[in-house]
N, C-alpha and C positions, 0 to 999 in steps of 0.2 A: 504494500500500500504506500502512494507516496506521502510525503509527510506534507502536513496542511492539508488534505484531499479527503476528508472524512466525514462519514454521518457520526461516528463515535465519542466517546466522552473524551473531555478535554481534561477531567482531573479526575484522576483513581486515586484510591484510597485503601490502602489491604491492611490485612490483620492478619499478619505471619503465623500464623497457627501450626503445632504439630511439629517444632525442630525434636523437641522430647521422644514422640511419640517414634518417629524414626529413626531415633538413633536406640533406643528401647529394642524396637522388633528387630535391630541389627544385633543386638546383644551389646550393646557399646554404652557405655556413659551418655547423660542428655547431653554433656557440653559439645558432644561433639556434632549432634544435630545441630547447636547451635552456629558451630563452625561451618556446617553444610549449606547450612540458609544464609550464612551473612554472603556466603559464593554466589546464591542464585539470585542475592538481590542486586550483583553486577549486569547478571543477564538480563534481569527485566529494564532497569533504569538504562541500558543498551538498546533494547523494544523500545521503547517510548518513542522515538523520533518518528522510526517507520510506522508506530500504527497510530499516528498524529496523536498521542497522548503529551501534553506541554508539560502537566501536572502531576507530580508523582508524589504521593505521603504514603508512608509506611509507618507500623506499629512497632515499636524496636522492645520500647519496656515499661509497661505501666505504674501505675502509683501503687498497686495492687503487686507488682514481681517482687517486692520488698519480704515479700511472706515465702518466700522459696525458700528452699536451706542458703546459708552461708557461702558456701562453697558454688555453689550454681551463681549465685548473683554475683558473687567476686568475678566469679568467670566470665559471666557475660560483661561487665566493666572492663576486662581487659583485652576482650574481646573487641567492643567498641573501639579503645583505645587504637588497638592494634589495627582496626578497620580503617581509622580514620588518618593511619600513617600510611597505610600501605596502599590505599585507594585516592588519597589528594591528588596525585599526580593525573593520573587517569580520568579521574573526573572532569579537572581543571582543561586536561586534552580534549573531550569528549560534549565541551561546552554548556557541564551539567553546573548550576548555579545550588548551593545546598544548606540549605536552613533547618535550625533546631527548635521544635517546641515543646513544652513541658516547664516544669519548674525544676531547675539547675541548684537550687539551695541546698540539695539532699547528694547530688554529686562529686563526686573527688576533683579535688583543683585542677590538677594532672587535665584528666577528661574536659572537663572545660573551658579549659584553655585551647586543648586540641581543638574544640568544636568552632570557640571563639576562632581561630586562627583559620580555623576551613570557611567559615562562611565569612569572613574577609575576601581571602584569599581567588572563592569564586564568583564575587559579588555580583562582576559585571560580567557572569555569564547569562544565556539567554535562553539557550536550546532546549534543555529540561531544566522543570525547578522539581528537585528533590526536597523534601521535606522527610525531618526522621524525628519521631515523635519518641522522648525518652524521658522518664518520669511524668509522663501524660495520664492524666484521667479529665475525662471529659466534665465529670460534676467541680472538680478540683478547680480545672480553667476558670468555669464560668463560676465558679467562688473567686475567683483573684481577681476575674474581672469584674465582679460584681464591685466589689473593694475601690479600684480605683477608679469606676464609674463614680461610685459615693464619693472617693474622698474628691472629687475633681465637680460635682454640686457641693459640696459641704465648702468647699473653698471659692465657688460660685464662677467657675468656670463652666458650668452647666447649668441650667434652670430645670429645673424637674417637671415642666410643660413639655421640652422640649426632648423629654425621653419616651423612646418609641423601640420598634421591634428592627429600628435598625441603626439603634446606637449603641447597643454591646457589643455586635461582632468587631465593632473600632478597638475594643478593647481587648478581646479575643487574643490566644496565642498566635492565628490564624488570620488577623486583618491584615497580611499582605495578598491572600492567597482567594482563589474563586471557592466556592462551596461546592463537595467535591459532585461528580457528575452519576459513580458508579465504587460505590463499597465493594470488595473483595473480603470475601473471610474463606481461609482454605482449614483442610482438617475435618469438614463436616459436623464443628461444632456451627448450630443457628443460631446465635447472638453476637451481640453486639459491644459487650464487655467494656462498655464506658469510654467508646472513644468516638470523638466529632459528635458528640453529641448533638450540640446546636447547628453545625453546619451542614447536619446530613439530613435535615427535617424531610429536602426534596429529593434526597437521593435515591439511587437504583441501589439495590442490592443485589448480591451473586454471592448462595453458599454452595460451598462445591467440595467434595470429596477429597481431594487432592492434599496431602501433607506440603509444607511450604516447601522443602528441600527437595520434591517433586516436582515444583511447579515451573513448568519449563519456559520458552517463550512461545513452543505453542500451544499450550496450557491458555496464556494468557494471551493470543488470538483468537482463539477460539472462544471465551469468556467475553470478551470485545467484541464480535463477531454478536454476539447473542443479544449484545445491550442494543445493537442497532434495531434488531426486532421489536425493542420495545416502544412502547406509545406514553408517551409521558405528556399528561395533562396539564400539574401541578395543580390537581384538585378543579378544573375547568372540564366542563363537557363540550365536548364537539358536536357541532351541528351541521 
């Protein structure tokens, strides 16, 4: 498909689900699914240009991964880390522009600092915008941003008339970014485990069978392929 030449969604959204569950059925430690998936998130953010996808957010580690044992979350911190040395390069070549949302407070200095220095680094790229959602919960966001909507009326930089249903996404982790077009969640778990909450009110969704570490790039044509089928109203009937 050429790139800009699409009936398809312009911003995906996935929920890497199932790096566990796969390295499990392998007989192997989870960390190493997790190793698996951080691989195949090269391959899809690689798609995005041919199947005119601009928009790319992915689920990396919620506010909720905190409750896994010790040893798993360390691993996946350093895992990150190691991601984000080893893949700067290639990004930067690939003209993928790549932003972090979540709250960073709970983070090791180390990690975000890397994160601060990559999304400098590809600021003024254009061609995919990668977004990587770490220490994200979507009720959390919309607590923070609730906060500095209040304190930005309390200091009367806002009038409380003038709050409506489209003055919190300004506030959002997410007010650089469109509201995504088509949810991904692979693994065959069917929810939504607290992520894009408020951005995904009009979105498509797609659960699908497939473990993340699975998920190949034609995995994810053919998921793309599907969303054009669909009729999307946004609560409007055709006549």
């Amino acid at each position: 498909m050429a790139e800009g030449t699409h009936n398809g969604p312009n911003h995906v959204a996935i929920i890497m689900d199932g790096n566990g569950r796969w390295a499990q059925m392998r007989g192997r430690p989870r960390l190493m699914g997790h190793h698996a998936g951080a691989k195949r998130v090269r391959e899809i953010v690689e798609a995005c240009p041919d199947e005119g996808v601009k928009y790319l957010t992915i689920f990396a580690f919620s506010t909720e991964n905190w409750k896994r044992t010790q040893a798993e979350v360390a691993g996946l911190m350093k895992l990150f880390r190691r991601y984000i040395q080893r893949e700067a390069r290639d990004l930067m070549a690939n003209g993928v522009r790549v932003r972090f949302i979540g709250d960073r407070v709970r983070l090791d200095d180390k990690l975000v600092r890397l994160m601060d220095e990559l999304e400098l680094m590809t600021a003024d790229n254009d061609r995919v915008h990668l977004t990587v959602a770490i220490n994200y919960g979507g009720r959390d966001e919309v607590a923070r941003a609730t906060k500095r909507l209040a304190q930005d009326v309390a200091a009367g930089k806002l009038a409380p008339k003038d709050v409506g249903d489209e003055t919190l996404p300004k506030y959002l982790d997410t007010y650089f970014l469109p509201d995504p077009d088509l949810v991904i969640r692979t693994s065959g778990e069917a929810r939504i485990s607290n992520f894009l909450l408020w951005q995904s009110a009009y979105a498509e969704y797609e659960f699908i069978e497939t473990l993340w570490p699975d998920f190949t790039r034609q995995v994810f044509a053919d998921v793309l392929a599907g969303f054009q089928t669909r009729d999307r109203r946004f609560g409007a009937v055709k006549v």
